[in-house]
Backbone as a printed PyTorch tensor [residue, N CA C, xyz], in Angstrom:
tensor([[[-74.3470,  43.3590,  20.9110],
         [-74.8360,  44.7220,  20.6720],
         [-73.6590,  45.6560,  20.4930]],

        [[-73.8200,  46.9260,  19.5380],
         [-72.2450,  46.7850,  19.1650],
         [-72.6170,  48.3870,  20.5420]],

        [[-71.1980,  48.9620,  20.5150],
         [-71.5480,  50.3420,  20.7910],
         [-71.3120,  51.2190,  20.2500]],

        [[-72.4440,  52.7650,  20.2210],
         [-72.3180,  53.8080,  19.9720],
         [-71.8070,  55.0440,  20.3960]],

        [[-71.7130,  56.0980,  19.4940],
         [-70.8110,  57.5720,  20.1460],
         [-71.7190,  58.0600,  20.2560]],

        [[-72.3000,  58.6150,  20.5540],
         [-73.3370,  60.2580,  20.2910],
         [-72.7520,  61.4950,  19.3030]],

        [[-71.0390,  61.2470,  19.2200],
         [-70.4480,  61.6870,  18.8190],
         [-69.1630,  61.9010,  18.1390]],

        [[-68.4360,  61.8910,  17.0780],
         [-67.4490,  61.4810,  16.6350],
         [-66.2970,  62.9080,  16.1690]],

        [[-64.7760,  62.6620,  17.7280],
         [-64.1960,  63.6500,  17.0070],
         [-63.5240,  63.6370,  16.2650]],

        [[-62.9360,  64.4980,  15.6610],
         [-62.5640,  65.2090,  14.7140],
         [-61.0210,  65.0020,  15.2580]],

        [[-60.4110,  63.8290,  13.9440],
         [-58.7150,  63.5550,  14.0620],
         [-58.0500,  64.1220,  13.5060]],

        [[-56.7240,  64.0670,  13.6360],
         [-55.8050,  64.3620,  12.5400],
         [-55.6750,  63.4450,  11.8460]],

        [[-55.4750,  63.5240,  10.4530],
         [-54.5160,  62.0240,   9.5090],
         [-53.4780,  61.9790,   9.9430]],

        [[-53.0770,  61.0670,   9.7710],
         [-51.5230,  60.3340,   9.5230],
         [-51.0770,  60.8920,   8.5950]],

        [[-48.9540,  60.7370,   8.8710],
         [-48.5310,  61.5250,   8.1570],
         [-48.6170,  60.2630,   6.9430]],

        [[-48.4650,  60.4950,   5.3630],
         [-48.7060,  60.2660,   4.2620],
         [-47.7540,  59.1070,   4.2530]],

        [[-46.9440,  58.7650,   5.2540],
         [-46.0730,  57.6450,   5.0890],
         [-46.7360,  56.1260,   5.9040]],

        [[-47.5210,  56.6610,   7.0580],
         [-48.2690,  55.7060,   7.5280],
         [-49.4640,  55.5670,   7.0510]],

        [[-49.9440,  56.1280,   6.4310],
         [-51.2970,  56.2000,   5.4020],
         [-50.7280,  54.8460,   4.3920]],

        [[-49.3750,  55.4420,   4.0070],
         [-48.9570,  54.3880,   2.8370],
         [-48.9240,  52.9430,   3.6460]],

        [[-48.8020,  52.8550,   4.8820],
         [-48.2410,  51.3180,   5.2000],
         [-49.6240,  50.2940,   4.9810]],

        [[-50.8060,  50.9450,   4.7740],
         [-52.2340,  50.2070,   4.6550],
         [-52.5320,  50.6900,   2.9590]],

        [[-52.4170,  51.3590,   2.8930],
         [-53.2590,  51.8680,   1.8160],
         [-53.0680,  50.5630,   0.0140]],

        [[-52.2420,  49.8970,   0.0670],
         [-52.0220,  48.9050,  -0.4040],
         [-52.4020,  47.3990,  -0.2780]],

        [[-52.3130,  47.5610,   0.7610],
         [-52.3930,  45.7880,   1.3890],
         [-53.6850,  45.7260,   1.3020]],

        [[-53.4700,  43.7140,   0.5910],
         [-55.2120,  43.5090,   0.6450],
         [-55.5360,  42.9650,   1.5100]],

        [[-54.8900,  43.0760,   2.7680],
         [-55.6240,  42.3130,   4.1280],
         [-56.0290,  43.9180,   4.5000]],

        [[-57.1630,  43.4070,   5.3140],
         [-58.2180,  44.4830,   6.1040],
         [-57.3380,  45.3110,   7.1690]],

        [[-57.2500,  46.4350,   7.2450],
         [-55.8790,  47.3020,   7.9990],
         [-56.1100,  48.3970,   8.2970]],

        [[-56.2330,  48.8800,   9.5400],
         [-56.1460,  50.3040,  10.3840],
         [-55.3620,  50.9150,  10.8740]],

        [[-55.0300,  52.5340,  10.8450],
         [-53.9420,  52.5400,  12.0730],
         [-54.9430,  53.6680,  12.8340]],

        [[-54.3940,  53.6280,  14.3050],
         [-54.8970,  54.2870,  15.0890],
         [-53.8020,  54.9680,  16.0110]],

        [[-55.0260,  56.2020,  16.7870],
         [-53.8940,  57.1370,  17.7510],
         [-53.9700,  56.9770,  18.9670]],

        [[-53.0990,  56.3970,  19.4820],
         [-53.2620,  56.4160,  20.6750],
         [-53.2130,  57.4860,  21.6680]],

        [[-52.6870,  58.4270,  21.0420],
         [-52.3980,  59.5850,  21.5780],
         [-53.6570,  61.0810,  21.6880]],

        [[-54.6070,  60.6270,  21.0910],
         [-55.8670,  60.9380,  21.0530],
         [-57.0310,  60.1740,  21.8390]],

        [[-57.9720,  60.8210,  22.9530],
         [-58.7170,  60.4700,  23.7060],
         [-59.6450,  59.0620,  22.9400]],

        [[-59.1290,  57.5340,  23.4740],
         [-60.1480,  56.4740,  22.8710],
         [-59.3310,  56.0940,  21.8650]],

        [[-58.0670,  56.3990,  22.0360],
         [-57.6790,  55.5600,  20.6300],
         [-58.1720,  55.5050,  18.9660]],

        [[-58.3730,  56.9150,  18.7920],
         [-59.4170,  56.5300,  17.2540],
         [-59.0950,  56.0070,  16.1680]],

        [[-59.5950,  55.0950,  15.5180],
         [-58.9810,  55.3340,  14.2240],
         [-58.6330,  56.4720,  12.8440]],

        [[-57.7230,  56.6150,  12.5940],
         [-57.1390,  57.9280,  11.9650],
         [-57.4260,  57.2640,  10.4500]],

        [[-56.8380,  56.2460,  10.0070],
         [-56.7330,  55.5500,   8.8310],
         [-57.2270,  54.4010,   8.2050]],

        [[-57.8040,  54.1310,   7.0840],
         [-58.4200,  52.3830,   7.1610],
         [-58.2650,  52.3740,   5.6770]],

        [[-58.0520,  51.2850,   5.3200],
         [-58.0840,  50.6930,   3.8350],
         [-58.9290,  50.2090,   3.3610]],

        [[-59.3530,  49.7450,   2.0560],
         [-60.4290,  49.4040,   1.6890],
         [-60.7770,  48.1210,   1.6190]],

        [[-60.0150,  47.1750,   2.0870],
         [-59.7540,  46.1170,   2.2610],
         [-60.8180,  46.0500,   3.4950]],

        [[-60.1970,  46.8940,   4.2630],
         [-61.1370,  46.8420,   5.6540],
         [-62.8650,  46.8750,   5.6060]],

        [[-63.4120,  48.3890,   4.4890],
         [-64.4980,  48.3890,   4.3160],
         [-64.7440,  47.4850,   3.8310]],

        [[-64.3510,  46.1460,   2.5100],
         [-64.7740,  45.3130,   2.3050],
         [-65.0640,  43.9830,   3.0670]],

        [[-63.9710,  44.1510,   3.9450],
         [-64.1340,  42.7740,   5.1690],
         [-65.4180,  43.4360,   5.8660]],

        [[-65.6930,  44.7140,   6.2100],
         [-66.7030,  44.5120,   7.4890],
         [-67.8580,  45.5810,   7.1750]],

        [[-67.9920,  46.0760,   6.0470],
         [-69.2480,  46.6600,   5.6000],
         [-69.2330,  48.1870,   5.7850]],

        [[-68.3420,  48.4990,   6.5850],
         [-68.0940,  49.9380,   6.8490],
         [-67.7390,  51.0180,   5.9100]],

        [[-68.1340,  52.2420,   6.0250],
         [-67.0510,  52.9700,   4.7920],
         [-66.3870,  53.8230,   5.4820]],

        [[-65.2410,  54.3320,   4.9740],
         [-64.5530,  55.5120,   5.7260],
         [-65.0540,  56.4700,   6.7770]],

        [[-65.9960,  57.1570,   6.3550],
         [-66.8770,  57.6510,   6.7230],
         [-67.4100,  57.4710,   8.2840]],

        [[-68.0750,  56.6350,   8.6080],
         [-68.5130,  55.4590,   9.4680],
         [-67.0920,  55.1220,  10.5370]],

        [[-65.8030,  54.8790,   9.5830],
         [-64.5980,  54.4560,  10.6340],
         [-63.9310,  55.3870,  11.6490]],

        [[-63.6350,  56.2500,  10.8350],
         [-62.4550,  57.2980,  10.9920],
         [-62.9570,  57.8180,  12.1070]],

        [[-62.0120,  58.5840,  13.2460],
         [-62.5140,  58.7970,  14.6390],
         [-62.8970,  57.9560,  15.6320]],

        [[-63.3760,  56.5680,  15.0640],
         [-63.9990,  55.8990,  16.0570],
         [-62.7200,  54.6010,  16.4610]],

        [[-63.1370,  53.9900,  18.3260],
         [-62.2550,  52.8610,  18.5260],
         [-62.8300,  51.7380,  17.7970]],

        [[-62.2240,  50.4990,  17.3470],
         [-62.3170,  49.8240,  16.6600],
         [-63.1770,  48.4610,  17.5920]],

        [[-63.3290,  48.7840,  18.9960],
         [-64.4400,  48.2840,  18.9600],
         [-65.6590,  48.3040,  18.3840]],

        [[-66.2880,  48.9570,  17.2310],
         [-67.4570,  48.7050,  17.1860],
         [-67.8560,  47.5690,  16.3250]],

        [[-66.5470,  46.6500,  16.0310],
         [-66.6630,  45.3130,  15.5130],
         [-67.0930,  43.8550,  16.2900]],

        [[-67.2110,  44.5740,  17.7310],
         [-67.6220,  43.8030,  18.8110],
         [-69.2230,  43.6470,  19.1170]],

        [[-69.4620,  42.3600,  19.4030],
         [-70.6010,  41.9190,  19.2560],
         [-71.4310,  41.2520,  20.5360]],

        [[-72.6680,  40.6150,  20.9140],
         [-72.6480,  39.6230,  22.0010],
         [-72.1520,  38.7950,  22.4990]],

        [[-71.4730,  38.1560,  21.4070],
         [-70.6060,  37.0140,  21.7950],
         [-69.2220,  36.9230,  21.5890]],

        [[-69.0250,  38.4160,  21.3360],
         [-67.3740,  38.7890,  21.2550],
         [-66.8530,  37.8900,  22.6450]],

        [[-65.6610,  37.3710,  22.7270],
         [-65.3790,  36.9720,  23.7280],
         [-64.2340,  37.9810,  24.7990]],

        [[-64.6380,  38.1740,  25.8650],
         [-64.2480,  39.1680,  26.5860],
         [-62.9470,  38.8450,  26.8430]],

        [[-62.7240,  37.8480,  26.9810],
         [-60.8810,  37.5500,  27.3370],
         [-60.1930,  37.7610,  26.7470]],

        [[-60.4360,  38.0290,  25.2630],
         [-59.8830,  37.7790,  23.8500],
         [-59.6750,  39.6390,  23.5840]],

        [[-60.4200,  40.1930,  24.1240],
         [-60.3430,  41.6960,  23.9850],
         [-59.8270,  42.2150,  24.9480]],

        [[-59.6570,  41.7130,  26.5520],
         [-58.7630,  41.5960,  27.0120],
         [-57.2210,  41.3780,  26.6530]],

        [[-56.7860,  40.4040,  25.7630],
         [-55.6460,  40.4900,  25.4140],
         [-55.4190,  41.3330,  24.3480]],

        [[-56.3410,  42.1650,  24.3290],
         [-55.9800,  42.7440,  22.8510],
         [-55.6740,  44.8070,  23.2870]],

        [[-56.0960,  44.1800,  24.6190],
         [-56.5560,  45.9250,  25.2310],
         [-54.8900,  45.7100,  26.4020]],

        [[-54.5100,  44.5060,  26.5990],
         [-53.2110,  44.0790,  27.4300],
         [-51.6960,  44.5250,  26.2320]],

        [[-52.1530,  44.0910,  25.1100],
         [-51.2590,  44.8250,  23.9300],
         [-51.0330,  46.1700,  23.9130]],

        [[-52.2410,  46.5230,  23.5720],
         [-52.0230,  48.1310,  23.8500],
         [-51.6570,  48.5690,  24.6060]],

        [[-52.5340,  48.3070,  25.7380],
         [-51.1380,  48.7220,  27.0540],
         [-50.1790,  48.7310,  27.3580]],

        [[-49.2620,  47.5200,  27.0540],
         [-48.0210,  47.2280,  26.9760],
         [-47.0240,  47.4310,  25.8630]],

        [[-47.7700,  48.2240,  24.9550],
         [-47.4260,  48.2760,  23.5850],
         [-46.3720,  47.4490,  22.7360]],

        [[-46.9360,  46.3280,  23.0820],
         [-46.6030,  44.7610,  22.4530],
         [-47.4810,  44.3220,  21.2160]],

        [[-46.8140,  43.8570,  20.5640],
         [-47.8650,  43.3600,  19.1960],
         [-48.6040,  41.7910,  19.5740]],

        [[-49.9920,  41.9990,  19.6970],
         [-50.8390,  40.9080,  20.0030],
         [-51.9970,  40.3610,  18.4910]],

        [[-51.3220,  39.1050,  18.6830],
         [-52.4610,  38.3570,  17.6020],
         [-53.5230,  37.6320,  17.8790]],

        [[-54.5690,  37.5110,  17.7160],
         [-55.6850,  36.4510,  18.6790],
         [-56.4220,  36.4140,  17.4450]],

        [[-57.4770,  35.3520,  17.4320],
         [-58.8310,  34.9220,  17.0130],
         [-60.3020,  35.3840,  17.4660]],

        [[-60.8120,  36.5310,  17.0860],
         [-62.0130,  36.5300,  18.2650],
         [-62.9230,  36.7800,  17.6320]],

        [[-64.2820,  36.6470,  17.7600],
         [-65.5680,  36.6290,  16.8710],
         [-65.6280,  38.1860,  17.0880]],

        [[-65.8890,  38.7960,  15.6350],
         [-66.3670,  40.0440,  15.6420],
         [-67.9220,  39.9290,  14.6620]],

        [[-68.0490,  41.2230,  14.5600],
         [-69.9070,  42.0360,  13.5660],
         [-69.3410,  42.5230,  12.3590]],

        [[-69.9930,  42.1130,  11.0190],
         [-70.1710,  43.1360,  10.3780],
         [-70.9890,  44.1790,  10.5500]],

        [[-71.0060,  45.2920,   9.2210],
         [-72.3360,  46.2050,   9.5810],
         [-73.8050,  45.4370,   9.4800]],

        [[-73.6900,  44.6290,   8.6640],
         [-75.4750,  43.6220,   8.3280],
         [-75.3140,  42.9850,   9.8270]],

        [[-74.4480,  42.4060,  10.9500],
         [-74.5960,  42.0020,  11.9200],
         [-73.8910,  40.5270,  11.8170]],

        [[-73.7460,  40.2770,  10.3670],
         [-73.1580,  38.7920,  10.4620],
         [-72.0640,  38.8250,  11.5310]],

        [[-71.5990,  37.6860,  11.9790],
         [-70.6950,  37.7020,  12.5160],
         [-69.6860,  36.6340,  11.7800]],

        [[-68.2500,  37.2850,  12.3440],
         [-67.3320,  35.9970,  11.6120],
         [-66.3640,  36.0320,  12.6980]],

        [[-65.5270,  35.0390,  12.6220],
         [-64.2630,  34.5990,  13.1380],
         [-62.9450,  35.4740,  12.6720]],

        [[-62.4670,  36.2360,  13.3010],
         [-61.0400,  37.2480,  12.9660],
         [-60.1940,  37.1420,  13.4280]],

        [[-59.0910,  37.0850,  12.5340],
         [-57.4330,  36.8750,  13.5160],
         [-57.0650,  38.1670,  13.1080]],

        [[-57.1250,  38.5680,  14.4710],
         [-56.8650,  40.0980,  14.5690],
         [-55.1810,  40.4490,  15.0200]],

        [[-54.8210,  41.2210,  14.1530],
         [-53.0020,  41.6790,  15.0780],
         [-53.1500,  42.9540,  15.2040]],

        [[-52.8370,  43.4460,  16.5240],
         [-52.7370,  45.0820,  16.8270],
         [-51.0770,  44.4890,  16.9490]],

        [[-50.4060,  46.1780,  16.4850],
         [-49.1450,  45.9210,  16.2900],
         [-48.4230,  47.3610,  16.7090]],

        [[-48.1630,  48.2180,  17.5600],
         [-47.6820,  49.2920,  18.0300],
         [-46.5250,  49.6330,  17.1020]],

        [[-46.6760,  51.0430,  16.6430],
         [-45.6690,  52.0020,  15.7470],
         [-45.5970,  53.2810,  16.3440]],

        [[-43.7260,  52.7600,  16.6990],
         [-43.1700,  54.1990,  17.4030],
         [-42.5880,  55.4820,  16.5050]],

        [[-42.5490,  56.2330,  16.7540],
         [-41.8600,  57.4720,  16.0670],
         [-40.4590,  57.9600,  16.3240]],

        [[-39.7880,  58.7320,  15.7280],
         [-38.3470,  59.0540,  15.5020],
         [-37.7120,  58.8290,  17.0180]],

        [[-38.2190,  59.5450,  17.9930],
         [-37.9490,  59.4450,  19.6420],
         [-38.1410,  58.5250,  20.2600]],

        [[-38.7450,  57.5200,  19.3830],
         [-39.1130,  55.9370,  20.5380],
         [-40.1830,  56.0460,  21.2440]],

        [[-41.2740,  57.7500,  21.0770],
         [-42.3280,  57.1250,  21.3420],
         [-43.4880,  56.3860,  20.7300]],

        [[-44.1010,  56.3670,  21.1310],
         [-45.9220,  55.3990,  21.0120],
         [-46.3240,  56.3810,  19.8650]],

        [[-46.6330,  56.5060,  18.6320],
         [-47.3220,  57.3180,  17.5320],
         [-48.4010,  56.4510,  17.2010]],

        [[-48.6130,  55.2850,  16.4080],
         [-50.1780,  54.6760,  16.1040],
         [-49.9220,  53.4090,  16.5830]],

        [[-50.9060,  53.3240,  16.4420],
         [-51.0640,  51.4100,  15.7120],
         [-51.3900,  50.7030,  15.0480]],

        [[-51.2120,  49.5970,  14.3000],
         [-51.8980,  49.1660,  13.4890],
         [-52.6690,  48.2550,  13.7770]],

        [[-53.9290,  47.8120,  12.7960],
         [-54.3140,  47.1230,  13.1390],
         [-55.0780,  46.2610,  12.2490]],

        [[-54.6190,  44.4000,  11.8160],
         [-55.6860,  44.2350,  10.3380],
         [-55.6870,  42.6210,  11.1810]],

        [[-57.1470,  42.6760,   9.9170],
         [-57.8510,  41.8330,  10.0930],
         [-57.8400,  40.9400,   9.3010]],

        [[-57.9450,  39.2450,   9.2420],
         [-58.2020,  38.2160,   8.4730],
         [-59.0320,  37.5750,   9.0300]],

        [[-60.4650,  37.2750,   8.0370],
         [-61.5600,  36.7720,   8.5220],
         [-61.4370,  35.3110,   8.2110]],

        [[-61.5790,  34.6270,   9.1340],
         [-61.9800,  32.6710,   9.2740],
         [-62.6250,  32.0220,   8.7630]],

        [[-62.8740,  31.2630,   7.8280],
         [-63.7040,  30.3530,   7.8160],
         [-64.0750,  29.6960,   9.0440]],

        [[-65.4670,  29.4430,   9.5560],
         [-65.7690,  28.8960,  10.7790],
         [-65.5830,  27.2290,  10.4980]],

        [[-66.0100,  26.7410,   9.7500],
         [-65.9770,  25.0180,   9.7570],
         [-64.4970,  24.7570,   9.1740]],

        [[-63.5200,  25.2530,   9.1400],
         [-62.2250,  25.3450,   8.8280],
         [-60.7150,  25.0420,   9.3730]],

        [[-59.5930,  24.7730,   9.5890],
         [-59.2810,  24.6370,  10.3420],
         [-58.4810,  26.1180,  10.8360]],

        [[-57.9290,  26.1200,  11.9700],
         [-57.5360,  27.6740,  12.5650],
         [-56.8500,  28.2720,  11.2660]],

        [[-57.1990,  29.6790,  10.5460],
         [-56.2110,  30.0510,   9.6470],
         [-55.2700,  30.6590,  10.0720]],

        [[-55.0520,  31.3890,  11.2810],
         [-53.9730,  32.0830,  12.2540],
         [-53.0030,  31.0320,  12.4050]],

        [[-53.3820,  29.6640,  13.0110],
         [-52.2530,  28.6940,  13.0400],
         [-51.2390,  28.5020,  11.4710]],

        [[-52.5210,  28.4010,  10.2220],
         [-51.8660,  28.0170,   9.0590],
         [-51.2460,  29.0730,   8.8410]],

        [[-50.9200,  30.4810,   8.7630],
         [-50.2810,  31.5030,   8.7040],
         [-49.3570,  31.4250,   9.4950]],

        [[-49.2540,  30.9880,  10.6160],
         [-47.9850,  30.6380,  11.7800],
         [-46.8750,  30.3340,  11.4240]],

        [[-47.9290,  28.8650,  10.8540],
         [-46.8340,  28.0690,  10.0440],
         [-46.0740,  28.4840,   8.8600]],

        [[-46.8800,  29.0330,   7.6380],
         [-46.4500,  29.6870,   6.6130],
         [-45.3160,  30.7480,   7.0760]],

        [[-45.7860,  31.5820,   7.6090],
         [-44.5770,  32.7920,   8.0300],
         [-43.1760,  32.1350,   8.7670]],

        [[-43.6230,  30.9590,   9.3920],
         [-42.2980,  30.3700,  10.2480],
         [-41.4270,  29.9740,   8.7640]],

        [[-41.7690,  28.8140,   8.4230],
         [-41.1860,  28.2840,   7.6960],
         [-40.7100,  29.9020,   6.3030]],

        [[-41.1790,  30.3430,   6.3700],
         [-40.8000,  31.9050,   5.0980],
         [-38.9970,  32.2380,   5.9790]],

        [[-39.4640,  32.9790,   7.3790],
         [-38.6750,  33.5520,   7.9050],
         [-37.6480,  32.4480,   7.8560]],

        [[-37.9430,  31.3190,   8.2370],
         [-36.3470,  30.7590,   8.6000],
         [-35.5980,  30.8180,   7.2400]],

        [[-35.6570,  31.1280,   5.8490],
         [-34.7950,  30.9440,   5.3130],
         [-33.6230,  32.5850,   5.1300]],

        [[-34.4620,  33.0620,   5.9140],
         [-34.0140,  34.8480,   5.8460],
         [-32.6350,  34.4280,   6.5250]],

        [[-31.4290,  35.4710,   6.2880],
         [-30.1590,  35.5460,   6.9180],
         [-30.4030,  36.2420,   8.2470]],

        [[-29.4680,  35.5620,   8.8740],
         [-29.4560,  36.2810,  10.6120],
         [-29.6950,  37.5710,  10.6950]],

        [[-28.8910,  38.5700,  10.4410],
         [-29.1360,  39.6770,   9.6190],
         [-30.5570,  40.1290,   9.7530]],

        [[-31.6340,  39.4900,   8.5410],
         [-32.0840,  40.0090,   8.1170],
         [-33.6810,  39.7900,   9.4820]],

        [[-33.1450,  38.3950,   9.6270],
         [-34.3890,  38.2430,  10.8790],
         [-33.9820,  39.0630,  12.3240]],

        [[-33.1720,  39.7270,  12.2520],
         [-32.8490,  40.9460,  13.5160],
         [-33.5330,  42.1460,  13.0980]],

        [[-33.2890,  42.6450,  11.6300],
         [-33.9460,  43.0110,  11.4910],
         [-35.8710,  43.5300,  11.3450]],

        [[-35.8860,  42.5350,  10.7160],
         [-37.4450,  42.1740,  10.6010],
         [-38.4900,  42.2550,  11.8940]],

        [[-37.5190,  41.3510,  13.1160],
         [-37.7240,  41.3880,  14.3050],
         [-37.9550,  43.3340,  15.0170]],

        [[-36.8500,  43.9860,  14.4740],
         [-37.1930,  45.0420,  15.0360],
         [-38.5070,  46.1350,  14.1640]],

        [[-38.6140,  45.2620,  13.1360],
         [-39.9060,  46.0860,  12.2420],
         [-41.3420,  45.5630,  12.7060]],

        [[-41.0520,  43.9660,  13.3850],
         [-42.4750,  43.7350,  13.8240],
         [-42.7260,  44.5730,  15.1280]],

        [[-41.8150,  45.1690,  16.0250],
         [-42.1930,  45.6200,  17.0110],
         [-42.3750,  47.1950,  17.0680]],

        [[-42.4420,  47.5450,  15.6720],
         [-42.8030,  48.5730,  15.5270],
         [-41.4890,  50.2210,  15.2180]],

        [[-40.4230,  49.4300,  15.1370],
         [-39.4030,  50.3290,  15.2050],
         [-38.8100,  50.8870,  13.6870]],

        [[-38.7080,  52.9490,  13.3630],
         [-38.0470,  52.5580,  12.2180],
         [-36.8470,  53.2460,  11.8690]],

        [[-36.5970,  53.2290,  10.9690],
         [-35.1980,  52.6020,  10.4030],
         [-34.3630,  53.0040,  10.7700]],

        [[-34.4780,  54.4180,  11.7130],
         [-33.5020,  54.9200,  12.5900],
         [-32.9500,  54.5840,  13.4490]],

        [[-34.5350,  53.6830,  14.2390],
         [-34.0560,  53.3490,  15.6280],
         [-33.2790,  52.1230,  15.4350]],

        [[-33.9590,  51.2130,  14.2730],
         [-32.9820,  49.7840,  14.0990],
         [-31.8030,  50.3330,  13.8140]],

        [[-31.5990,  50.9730,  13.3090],
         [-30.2810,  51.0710,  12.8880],
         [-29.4820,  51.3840,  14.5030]],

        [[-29.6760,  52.2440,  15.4290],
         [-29.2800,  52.3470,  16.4370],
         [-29.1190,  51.2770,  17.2120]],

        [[-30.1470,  50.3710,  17.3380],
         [-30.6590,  49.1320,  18.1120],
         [-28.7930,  48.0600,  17.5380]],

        [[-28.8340,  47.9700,  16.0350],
         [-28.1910,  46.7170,  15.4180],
         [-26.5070,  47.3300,  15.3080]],

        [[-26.4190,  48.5470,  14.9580],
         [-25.2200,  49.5450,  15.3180],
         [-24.9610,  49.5960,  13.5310]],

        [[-25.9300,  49.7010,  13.0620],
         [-25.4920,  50.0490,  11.1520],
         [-26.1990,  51.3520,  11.0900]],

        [[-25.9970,  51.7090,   9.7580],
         [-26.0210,  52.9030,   8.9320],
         [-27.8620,  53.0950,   8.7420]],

        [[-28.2360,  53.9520,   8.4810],
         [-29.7570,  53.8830,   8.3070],
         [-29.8130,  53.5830,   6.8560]],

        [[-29.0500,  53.8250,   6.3390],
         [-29.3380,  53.6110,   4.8990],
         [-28.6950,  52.1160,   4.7550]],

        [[-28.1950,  51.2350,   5.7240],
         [-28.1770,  50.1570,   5.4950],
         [-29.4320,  49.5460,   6.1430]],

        [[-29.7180,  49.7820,   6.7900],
         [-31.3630,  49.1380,   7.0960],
         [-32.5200,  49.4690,   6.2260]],

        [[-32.1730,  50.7280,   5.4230],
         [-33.0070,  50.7610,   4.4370],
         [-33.0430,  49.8670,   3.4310]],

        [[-31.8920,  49.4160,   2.8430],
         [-31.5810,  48.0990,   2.4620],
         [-32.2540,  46.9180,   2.3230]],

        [[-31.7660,  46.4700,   3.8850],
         [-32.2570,  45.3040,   4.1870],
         [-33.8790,  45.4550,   4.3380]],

        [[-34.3630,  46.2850,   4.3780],
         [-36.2180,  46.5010,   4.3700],
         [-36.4390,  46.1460,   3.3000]],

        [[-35.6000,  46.5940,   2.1300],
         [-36.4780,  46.5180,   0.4220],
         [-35.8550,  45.4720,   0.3160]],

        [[-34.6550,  44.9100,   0.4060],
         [-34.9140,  43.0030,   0.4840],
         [-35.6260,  42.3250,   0.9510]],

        [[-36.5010,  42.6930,   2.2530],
         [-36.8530,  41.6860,   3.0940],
         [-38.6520,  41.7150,   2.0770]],

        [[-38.9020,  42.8840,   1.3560],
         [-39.7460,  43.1900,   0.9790],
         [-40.2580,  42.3120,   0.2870]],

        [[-38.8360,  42.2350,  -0.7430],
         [-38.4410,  41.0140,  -2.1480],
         [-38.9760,  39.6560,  -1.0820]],

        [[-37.8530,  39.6860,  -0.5800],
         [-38.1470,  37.7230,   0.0040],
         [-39.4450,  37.4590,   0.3600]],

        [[-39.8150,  38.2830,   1.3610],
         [-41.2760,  37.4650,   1.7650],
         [-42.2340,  38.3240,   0.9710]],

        [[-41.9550,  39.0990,  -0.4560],
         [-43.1970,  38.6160,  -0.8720],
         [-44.5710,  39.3120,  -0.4820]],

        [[-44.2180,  40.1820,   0.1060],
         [-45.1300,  41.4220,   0.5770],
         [-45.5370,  42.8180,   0.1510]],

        [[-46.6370,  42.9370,  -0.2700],
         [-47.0680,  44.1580,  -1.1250],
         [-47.0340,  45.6120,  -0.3230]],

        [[-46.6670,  45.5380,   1.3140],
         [-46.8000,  46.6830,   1.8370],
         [-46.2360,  46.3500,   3.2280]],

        [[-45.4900,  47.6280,   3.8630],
         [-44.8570,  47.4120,   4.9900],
         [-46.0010,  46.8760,   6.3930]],

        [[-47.0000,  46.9040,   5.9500],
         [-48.1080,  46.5930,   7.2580],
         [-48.2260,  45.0340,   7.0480]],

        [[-47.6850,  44.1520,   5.7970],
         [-48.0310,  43.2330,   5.4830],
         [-46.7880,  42.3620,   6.0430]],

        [[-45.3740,  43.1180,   6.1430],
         [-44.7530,  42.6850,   6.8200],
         [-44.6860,  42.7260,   7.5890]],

        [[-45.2220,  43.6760,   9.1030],
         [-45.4580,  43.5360,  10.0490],
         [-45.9990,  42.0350,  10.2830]],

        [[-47.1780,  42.2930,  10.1430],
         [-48.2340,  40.9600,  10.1580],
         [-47.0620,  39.6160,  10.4810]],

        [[-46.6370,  39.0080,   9.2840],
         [-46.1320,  38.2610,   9.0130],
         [-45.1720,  37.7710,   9.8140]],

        [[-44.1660,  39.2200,  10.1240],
         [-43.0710,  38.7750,  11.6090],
         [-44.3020,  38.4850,  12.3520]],

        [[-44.5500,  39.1670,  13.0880],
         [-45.7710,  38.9250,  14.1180],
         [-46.3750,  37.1400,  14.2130]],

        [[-46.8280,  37.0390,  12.8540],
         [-47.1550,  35.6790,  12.8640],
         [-46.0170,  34.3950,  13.1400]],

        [[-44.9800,  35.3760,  12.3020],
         [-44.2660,  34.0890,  12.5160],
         [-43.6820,  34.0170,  14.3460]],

        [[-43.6200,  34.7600,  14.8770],
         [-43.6040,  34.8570,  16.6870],
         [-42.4380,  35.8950,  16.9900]],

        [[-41.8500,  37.0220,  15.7600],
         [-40.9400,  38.1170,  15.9890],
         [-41.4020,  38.9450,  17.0410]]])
């Protein structure tokens, strides 16, 4: 049974640069505020309305539980509510709802994005739906992203590493002791190599591969 608001407030958008980190990618992708009562979602792509029946409309303001179902599994949202808390990037598998009620299998990554000061600003959050008689697609993505990353230069997987955890280009640059405009750099290479249509897509991907 999913749950309802009685009421839905009224967010701010995202600034036009985190709008951009979804607004491309064709995996299903949110970001949200944590910094707003419930975590709402601020942003969603259309990728998303197409994975789960929703339209903008319907998303925006609300926590992204309402993809949760009877048989959502509670442990599994547990680790996903232990992410947030810890503002660690968590990947899991857990049965969610569309709007018709189907349900499917989702490898879900919430992925925490800090701002200029190192604090907590959104999160992201996308979805890839399972085939159920299939074998795990989160594992086959594991694998795919492992084997991608290892051919990256040391370098570039320090980097990458500090983009899956949400950090940008300022703070890496502080973190690695280079220039910001050399980490800007290495972002639009890393862009090239793996092959990624949008910075949320590289998130993902470190993430998967275990950055």
């Amino acid at each position: 049974m999913k749950g309802t608001q009685q009421s839905i407030p009224k967010v701010d958008m995202p600034k036009a640069s985190v709008e951009a980190l979804i607004k491309n990618s064709p995996i299903a992708s949110v970001i949200s505020n944590p910094r707003l009562q419930d975590n709402p979602i601020v942003a969603s792509n259309q990728a998303f309305s197409d994975l789960t029946g929703y339209g903008a409309d319907f998303i925006i303001g609300r926590n992204c539980r309402f993809l949760a179902g009877p048989s959502t599994e509670p442990w599994l949202t547990d680790e996903i509510r232990r992410g947030v808390r810890e503002h660690k990037p968590v990947l899991v598998e857990i049965l969610n709802y569309k709007k018709d009620g189907t349900p499917f299998q989702n490898a879900v990554l919430v992925a925490p994005l800090f701002d200029d000061e190192g604090e907590l600003e959104f999160f992201l959050g996308s979805q890839v739906e399972i085939e159920s008689d299939g074998p795990s697609l989160a594992k086959a993505r594991r694998m795919r992203a492992t084997e991608i990353v290892k051919d990256l230069s040391k370098r570039q997987r320090e980097v990458l590493k500090y983009i899956a955890k949400g950090l940008l280009n300022k703070q890496i640059a502080h973190e690695l002791g280079l220039s910001e405009r050399t980490i800007k750099m290495h972002r639009a290479i890393l862009m090239k190599r793996l092959d990624v249509p949008s910075a949320a897509d590289m998130v993902r991907l470190a993430v998967e591969a275990g950055m």
